[in-house]
C-alpha positions as CSV (number, residue, x, y, z in Angstrom):
1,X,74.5,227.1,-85.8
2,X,74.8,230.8,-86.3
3,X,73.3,233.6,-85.3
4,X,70.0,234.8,-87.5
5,X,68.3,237.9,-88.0
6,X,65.4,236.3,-86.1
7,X,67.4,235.8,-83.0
8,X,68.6,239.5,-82.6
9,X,65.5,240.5,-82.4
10,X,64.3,237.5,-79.6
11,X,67.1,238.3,-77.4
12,X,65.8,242.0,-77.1
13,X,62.3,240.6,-76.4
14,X,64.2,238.6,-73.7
15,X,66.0,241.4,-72.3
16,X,62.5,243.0,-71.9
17,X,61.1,240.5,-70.7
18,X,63.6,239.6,-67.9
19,X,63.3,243.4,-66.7
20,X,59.6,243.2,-65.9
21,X,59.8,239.8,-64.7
22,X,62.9,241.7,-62.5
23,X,61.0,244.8,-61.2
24,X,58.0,247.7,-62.3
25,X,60.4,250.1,-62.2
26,X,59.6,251.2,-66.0
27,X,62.5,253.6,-66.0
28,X,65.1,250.5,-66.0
29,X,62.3,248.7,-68.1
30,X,63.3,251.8,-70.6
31,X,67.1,251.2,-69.6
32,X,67.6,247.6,-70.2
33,X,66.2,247.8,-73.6
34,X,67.7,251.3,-74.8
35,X,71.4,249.4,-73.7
36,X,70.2,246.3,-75.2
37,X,69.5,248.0,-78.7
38,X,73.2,249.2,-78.4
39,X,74.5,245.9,-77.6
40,X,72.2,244.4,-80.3
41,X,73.2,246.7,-83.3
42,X,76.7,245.3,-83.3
43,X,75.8,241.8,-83.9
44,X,77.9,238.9,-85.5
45,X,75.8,236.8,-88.0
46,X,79.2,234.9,-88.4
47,X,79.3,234.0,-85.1
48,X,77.1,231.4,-82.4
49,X,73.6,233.6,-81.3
50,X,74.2,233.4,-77.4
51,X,77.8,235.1,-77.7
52,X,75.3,238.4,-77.9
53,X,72.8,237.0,-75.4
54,X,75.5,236.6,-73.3
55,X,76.8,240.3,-73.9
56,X,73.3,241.5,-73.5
57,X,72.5,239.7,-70.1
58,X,76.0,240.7,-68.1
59,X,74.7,244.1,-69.3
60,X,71.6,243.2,-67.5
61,X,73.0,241.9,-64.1
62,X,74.5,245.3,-63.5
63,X,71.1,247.0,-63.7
64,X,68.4,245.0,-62.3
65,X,68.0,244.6,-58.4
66,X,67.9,240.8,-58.8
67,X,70.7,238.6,-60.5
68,X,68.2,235.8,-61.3
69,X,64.7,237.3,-63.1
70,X,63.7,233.7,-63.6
71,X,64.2,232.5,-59.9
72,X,60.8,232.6,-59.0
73,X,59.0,230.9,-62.3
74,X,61.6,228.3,-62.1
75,X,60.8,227.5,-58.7
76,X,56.8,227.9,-59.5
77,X,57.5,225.4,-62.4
78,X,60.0,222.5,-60.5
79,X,56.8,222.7,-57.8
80,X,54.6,221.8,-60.9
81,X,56.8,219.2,-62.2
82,X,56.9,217.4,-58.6
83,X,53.1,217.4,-58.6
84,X,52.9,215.8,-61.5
85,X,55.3,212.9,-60.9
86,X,53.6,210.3,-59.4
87,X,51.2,210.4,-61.8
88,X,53.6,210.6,-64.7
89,X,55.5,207.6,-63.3
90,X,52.1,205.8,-63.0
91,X,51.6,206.1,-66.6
92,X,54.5,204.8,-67.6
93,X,54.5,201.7,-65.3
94,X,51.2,201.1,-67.4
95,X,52.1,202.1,-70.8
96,X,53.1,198.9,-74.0
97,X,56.6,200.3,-73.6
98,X,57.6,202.5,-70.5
99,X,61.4,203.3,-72.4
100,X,59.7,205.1,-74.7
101,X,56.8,206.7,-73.0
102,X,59.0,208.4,-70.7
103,X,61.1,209.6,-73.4
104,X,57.8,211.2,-74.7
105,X,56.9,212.9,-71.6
106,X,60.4,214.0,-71.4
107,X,60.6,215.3,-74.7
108,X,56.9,216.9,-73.5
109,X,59.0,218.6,-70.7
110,X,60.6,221.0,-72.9
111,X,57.7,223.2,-73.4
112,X,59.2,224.8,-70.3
113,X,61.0,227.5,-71.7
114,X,60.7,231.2,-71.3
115,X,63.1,232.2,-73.8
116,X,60.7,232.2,-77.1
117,X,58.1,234.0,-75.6
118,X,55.4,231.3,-74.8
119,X,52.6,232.0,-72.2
120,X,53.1,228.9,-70.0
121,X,50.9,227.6,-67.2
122,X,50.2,224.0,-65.9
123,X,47.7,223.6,-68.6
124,X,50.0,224.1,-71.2
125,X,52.4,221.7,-69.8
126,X,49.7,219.2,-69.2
127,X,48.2,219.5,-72.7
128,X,51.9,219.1,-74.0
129,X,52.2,215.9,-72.4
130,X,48.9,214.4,-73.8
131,X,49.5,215.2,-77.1
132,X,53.4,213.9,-77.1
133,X,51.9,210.5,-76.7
134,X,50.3,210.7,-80.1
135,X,52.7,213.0,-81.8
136,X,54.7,211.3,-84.3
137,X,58.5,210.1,-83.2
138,X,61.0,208.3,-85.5
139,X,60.5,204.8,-83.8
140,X,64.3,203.3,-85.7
141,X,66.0,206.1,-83.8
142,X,63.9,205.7,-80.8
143,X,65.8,201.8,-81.2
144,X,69.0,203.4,-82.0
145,X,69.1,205.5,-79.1
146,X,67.9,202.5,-76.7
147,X,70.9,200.4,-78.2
148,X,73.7,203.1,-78.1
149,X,72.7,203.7,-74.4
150,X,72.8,199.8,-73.9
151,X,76.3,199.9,-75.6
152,X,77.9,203.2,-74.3
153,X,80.3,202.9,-70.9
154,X,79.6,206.4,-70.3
155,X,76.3,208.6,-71.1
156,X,76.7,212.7,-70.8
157,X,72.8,213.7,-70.2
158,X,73.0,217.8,-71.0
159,X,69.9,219.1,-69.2
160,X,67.7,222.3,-70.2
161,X,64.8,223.8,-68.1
162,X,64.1,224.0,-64.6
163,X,60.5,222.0,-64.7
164,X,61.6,220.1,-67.3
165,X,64.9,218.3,-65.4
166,X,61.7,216.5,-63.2
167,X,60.4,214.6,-66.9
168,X,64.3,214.0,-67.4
169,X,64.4,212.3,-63.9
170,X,61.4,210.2,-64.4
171,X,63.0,209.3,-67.7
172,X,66.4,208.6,-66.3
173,X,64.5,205.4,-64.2
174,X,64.6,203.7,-67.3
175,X,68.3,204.4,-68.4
176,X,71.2,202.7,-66.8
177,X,72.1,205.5,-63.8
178,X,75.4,204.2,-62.8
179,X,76.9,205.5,-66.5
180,X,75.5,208.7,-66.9
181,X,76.8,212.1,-65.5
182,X,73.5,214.9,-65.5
183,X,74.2,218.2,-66.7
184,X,73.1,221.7,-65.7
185,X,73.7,225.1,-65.8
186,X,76.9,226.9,-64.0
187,X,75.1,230.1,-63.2
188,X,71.1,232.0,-64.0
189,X,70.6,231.7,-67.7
190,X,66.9,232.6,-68.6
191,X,64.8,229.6,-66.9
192,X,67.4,227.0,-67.2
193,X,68.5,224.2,-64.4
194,X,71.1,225.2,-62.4
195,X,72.6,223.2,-59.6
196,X,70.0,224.5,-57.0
197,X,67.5,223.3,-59.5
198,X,69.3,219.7,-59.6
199,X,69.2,219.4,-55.4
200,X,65.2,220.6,-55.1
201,X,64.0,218.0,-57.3
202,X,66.5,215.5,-56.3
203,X,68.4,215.2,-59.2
204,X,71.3,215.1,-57.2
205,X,70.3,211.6,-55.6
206,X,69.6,209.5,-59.0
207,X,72.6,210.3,-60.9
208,X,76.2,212.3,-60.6
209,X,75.1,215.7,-61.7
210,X,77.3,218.5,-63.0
211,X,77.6,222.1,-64.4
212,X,79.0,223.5,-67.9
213,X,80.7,226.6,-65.7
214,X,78.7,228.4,-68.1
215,X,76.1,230.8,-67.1
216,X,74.6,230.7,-70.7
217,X,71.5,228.4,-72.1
218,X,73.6,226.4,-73.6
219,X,76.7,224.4,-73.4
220,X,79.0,226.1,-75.8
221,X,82.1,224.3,-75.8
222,X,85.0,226.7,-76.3
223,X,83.4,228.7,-72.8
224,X,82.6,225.5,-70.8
225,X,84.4,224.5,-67.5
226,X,87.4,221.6,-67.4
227,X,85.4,219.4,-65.6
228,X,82.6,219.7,-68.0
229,X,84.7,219.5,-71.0
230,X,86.3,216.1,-69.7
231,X,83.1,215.1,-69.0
232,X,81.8,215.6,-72.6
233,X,85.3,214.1,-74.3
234,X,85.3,211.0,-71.8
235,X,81.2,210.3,-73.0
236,X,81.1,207.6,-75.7
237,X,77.3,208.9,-75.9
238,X,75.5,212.1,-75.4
239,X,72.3,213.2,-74.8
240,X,71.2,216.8,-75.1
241,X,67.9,218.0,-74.3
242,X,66.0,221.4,-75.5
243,X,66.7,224.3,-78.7
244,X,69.9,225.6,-77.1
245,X,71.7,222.8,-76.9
246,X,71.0,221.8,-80.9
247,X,71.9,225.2,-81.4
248,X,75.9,224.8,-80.5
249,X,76.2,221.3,-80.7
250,X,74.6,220.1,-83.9
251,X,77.9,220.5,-86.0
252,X,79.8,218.6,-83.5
253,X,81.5,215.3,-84.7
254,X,80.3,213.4,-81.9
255,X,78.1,210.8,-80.9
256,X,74.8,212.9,-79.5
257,X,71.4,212.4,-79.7
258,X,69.1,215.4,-79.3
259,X,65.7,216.0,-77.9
260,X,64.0,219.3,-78.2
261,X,60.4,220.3,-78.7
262,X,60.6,222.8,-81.4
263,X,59.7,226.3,-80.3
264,X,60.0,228.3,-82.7
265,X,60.3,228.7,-86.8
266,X,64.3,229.2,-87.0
267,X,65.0,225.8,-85.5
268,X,62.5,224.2,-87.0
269,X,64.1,225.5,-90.6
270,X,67.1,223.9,-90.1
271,X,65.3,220.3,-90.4
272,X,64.3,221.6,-94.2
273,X,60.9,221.4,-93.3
274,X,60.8,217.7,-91.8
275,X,59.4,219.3,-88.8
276,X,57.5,222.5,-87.6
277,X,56.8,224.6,-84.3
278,X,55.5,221.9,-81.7
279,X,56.4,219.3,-83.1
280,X,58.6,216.5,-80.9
281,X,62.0,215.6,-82.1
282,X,64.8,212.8,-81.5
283,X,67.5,213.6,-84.1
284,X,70.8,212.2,-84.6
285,X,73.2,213.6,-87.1
């Protein structure tokens, strides 16, 4: 997918929004957008959206006292997710079908993203979670995707959010753990899962988990570790949760099914209005 109009003017929202999360100094406040206007003006529409993220936030290490602006809301929102588990797991055990239930309250888990701007609490994530039980979900590819993970000898899970990987753990109890290989984050990338993320919820002890070597929200192929890569070419399916990952991998010729809670109008617009903002999605090209 390439880069819109739309998204140009997100990432300098971002940029903002990581320097007040960052500090109060207003002066780098002033700074971090003035340089991220530069960076901005020469954008690509040719070429993938988070190739000028990614110019804009190494801009944005040098400047802010603290490499990860995120670190604390992704903690705040992993201790959230934690809470909620036993209680998530408790209504799956007593749902008509637990396979898909969790997939719901997974798919419910990517709310948690700070990239398009969305006040987020544990309300919000609570009142995503009871209304993905009744939102509407394509139940032949909810079978599909059941049958391709009974038939695939090796599952490539691409994670998203910090928060969020605690719904893909709950949902991973109902997936066959031995075949599938987690995926995070190789460095701070908004409020994305990074390895730390993987070892405080215990990601780490239900499945092999790995990083793209990308500090990016998103795995974008061409910049993506070795071991990654041979990961993703060894997968006979794959799994990608959240925006990002649709984003760069949607034109792949590959077997991956994606799951995203649609955030905001430019993704949804790429489904040629099947869906809309908030809606739940399992798509398969």
């Amino acid at each position: 997918m390439k880069l819109r109009l739309e998204c140009v003017v997100c990432y300098l929202r971002q940029a903002l929004d990581a320097a007040k999360m960052a500090t109060d100094d207003k002066n780098l406040h002033e700074e971090v957008l003035r340089k991220s206007l530069a960076i901005a003006s020469d954008f690509n529409l040719d070429s993938c959206g988070f190739i000028l993220q990614g110019k804009i936030k190494k801009m944005i290490e040098k400047i802010l006292p603290k490499s990860d602006p995120y670190s604390r809301v992704k903690k705040k929102f992993n201790s959230i997710a934690l809470g909620m588990e036993n209680r998530l797991k408790d209504i799956i055990k007593n749902s008509e079908d637990p396979f898909e239930t969790s997939l719901r309250i997974s798919l419910a888990g990517n709310i948690i993203d700070f990239g398009p701007g969305i006040k987020l609490n544990e309300t919000v994530l609570n009142e995503a979670i009871k209304k993905s039980f009744s939102q509407k979900l394509d139940r032949k590819r909810v079978e599909l995707l059941k049958k391709n993970i009974d038939e695939a000898k090796k599952i490539l899970f691409i994670g998203d959010n910090a928060g969020e990987i605690v719904m893909d753990k709950i949902f991973l109890e109902y997936l066959p753990r031995e075949k599938i290989t987690y995926v995070v984050r190789g460095g701070p990338a908004i409020n994305d899962s990074t390895m730390e993320d993987a070892e405080a919820v215990g990601m780490v002890d239900y499945v092999n988990v790995v990083t793209t070597g990308l500090d990016m929200p998103a795995a974008i192929l061409p910049y993506c570790s070795k071991e990654f890569l041979d990961e993703y070419n060894m997968s006979d399916l794959v799994i990608a949760k959240g925006q990002g990952n649709y984003e760069v991998l949607c034109d792949e010729e590959k077997n991956i099914f994606f799951l995203l809670k649609i955030k905001c109008p430019v993704v949804a617009d790429t489904f040629k209005d099947k869906y809309e903002v908030g809606d739940i999605v399992l798509y398969k090209k």
